[in-house]
C-alpha positions in Angstrom: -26.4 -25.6 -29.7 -26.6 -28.5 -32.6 -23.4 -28.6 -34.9 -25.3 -28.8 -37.7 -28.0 -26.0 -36.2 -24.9 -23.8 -35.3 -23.4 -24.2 -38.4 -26.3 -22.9 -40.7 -27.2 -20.3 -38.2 -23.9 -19.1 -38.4 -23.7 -19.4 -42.1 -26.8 -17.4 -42.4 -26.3 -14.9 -39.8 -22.5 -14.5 -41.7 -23.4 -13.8 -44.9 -26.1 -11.2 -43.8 -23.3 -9.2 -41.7 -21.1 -9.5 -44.3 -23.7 -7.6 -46.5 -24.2 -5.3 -44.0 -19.8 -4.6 -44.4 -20.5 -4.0 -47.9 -23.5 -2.0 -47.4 -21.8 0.6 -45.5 -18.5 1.1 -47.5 -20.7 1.6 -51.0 -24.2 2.7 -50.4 -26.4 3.4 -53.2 -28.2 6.7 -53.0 -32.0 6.3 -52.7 -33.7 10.0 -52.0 -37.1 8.2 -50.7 -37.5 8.2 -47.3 -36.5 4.9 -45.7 -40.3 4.0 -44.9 -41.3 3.2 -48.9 -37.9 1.0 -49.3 -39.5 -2.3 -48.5 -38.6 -3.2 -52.1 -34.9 -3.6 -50.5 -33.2 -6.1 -48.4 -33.6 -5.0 -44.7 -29.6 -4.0 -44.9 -30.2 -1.3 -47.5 -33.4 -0.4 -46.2 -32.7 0.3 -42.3 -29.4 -1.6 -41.5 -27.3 1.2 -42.2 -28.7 3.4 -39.1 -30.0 0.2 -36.9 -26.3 -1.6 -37.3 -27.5 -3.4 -33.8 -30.7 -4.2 -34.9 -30.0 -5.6 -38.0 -27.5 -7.4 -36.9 -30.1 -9.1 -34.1 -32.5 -9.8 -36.9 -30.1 -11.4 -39.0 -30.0 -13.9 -36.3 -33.4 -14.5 -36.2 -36.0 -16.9 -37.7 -37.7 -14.1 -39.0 -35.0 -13.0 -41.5 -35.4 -16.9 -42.9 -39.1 -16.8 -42.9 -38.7 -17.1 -46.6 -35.0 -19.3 -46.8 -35.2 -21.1 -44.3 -34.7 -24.9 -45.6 -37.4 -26.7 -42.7 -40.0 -23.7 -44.1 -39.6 -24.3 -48.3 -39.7 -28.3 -47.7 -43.1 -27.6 -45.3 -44.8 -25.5 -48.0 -43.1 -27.4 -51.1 -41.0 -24.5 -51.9 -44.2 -22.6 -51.2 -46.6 -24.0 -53.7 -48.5 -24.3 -50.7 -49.4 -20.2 -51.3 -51.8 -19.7 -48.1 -48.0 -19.5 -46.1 -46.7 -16.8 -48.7 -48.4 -13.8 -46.9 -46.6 -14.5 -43.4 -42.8 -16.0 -44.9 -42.9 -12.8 -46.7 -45.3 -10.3 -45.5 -46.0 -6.7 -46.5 -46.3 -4.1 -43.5 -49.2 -5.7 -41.0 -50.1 -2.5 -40.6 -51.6 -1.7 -44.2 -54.1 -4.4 -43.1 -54.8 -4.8 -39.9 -54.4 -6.7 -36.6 -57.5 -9.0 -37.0 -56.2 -11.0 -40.6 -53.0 -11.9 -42.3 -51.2 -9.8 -43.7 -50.5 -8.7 -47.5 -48.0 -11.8 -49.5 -44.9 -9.0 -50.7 -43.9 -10.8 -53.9 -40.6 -9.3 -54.2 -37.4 -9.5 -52.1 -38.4 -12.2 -50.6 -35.4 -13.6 -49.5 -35.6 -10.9 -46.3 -38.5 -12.7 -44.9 -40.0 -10.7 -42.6 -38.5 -7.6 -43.7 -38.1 -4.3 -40.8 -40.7 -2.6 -42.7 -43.3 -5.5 -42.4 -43.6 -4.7 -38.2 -42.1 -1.2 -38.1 -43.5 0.3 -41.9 -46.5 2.8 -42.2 -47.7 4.8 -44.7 -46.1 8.2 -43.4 -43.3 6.9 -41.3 -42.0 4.1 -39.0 -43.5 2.7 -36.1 -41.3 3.1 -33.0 -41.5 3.4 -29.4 -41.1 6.7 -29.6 -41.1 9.6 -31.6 -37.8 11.4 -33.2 -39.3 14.5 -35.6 -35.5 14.8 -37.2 -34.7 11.3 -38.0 -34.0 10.2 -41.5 -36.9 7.3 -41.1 -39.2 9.5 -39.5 -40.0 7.4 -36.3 -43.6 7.5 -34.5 -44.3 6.6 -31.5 -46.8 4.0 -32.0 -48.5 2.2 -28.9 -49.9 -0.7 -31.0 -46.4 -2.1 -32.1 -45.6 -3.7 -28.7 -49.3 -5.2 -27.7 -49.9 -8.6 -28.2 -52.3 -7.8 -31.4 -49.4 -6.9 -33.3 -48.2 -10.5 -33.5 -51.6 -12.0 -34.7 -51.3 -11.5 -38.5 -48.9 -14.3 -38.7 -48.8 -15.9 -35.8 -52.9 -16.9 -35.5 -54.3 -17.1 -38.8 -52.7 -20.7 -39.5 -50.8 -21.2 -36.7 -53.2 -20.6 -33.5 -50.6 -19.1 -30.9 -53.2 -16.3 -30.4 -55.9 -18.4 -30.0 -54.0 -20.2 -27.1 -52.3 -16.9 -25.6 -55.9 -16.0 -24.5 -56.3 -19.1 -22.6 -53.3 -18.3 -20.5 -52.2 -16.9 -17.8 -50.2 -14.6 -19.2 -52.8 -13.1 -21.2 -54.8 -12.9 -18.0 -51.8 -11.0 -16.1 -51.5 -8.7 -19.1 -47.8 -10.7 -20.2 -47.2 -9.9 -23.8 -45.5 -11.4 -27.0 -42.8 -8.9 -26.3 -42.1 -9.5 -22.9 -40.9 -12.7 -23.7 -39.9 -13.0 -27.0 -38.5 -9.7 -27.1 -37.3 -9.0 -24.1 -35.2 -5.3 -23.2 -31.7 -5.3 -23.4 -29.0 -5.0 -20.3 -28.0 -2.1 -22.0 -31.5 0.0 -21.9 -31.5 0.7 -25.3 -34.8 -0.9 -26.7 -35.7 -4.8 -27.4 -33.7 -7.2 -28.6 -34.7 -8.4 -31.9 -32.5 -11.3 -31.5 -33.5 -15.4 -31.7 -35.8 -15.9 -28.8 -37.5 -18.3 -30.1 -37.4 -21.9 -31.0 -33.9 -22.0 -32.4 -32.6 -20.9 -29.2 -31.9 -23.6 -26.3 -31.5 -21.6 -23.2 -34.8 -19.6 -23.8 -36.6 -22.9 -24.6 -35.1 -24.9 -21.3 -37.2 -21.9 -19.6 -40.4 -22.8 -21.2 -40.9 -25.7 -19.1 -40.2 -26.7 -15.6 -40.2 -30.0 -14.4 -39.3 -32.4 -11.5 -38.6 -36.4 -11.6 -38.2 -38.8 -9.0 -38.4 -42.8 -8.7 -40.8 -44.6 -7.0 -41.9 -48.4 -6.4 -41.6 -49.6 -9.8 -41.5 -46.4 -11.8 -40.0 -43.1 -13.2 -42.9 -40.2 -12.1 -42.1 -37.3 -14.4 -44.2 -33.7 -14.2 -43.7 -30.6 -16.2 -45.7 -27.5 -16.4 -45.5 -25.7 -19.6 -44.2 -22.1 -18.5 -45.2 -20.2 -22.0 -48.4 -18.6 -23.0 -48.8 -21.2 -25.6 -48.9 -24.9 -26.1 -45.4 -26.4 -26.0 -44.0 -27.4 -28.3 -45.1 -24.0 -30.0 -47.1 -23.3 -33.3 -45.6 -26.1 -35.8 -45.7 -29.7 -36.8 -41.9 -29.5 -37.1 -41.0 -28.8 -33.3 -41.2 -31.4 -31.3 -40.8 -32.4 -27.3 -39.3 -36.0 -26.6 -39.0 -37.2 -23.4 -37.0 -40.8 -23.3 -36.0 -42.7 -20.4 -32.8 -45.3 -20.3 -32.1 -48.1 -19.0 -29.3 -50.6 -19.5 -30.5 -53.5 -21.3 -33.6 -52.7 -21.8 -35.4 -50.8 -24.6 -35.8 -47.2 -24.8 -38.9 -45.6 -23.2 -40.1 -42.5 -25.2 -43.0 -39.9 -25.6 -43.1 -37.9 -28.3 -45.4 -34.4 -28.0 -46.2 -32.5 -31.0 -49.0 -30.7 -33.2 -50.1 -33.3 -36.1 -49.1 -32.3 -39.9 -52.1 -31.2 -41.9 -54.2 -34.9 -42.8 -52.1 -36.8 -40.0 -53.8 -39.0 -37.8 -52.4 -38.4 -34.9 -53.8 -36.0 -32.0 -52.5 -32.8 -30.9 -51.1 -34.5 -27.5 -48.9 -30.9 -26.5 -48.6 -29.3 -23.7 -51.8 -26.4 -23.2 -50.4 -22.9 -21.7 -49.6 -23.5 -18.1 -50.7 -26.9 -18.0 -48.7 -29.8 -15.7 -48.9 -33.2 -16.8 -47.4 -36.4 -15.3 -45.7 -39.3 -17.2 -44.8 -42.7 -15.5 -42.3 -44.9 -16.9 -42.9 -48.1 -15.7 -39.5 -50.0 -14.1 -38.5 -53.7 -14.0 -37.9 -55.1 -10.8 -34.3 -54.6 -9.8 -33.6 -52.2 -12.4 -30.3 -50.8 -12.6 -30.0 -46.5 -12.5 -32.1 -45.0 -15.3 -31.7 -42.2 -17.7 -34.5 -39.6 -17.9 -33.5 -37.1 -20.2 -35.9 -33.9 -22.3 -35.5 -33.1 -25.8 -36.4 -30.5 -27.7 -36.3 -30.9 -31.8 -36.8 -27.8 -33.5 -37.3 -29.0 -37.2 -37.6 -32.4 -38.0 -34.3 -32.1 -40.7 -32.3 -32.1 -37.2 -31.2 -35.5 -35.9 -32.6 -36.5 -32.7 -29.3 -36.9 -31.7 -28.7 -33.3 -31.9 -31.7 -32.2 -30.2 -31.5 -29.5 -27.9 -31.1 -31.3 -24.5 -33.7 -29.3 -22.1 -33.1 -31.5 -19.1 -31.3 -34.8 -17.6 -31.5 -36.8 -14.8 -30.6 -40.5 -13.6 -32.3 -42.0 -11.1 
């Protein structure tokens, strides 16, 4: 991982544990049932029972939904107020699957809070159901299907939209199954960054061969995810640049335009191959083929995450 990626991810993810420390040796006493506390920080609210699951979440883009600096300098410190509802979203479930969901305008610095996926109005969604437990857990069907994801991940985004292109959708493949996969252990999904801040699962989005032929670099990857590649935002980008020793660099660059850019959405579709040729002078030396992934644009492409390499 970036330096400068591990470093704030770390800083983040620190200070959030660190609450969590706190939390648990001086706990304020609140009688209402942990499925009403969405007024408090996700520590207070369901970090002292879920120590592992908080500690996952804290790890995650969705606890920065609202913090996170790539997000405030997107929506101009969200001015922009159509992106409110998702960085800092009431429980989905107060208004459905088919719309976003409700803007929470408090304690928003949680992002999307536990109760904004797990919270209903008698009790908390959960894979199954536990009568005696303080946050009165129901098993709820509807919390790992694909629908669940749509409030904030369709409305302005389009990753639903795509999903039912795919294959996956076809083959019955859900957001959870790859975003949230089980743990080794066999106690529940991992709430954890599987996402676009995580290299290793985004070198698995793609595969990809290259070889060299009479006069040029042939290059063909097939997007792997149920959604275009790069996935959902301006911000994340795919750059593919090829080397060569005194000659100038060779790059693509695949992304989704900013809103009023002229520029086409050139990504990846789900499960689509694509070739690229990089065209070779005669008697070229060995050259450099190598995949990058940017996840924000604040990043340096020097510290992009390095997806693939290959000289040829």
């Amino acid at each position: 991982m970036s330096p400068l990626l591990h470093g704030r991810t770390a800083l983040c993810g620190g200070l959030l544990l660190s609450s969590l420390a706190a939390f648990q040796d001086s706990s304020p006493e609140d009688t209402r049932p942990p499925h009403e506390r969405i007024d408090l920080p996700s520590i207070a609210a369901c970090g002292g029972c879920h120590e592992k699951v908080f500690r996952e979440w804290a790890e995650s883009l969705h606890s920065r939904a609202w913090t996170n600096e790539n997000a405030r300098v997107a929506t101009r410190d969200f001015q922009k107020k159509s992106c409110r509802p998702c960085h800092s979203p009431r429980s989905v479930f107060e208004t459905g699957f088919d719309r976003a969901p409700a803007y929470r305008d408090f304690n928003q610095r949680d992002g999307v809070h536990c109760l904004s996926c797990h919270g209903l109005d008698d009790g908390v969604a959960a894979a199954r159901t536990i009568p005696d437990a303080p946050c009165r857990p129901r098993r709820e069907p509807r919390l790992i299907q694909a629908e669940h994801c749509y409030p904030c991940h369709e409305p302005t985004h389009g990753a639903f939209a795509e999903y039912r292109t795919s294959d996956a959708f076809a083959l019955g493949v859900r957001c959870v199954d790859c975003h949230m996969q089980p743990r080794p252990e066999g106690d529940g999904r991992s709430h954890g960054s599987h996402g676009g801040l995580n290299p290793d699962f985004v070198r698995r989005a793609i595969a990809w061969e290259a070889e060299r032929t009479d006069g040029a670099i042939e290059l063909r990857v097939r997007n792997r995810t149920g959604h275009r590649f790069p996935g959902e935002i301006p911000s994340r980008a795919f750059l593919i640049r090829m080397d060569l020793p005194g000659h100038e660099t060779q790059s693509v660059l695949l992304r989704k335009p900013f809103r009023g850019e002229k520029r086409e959405d050139n990504r990846l579709r789900p499960d689509e191959e694509r070739t690229f040729q990089f065209p070779l002078p005669r008697g070229g030396e060995s050259a450099r083929l190598r995949l990058l992934f940017q996840p924000f644009p604040l990043l340096p492409v020097e510290e992009s995450f390095l997806l693939g390499e290959k000289t040829l």
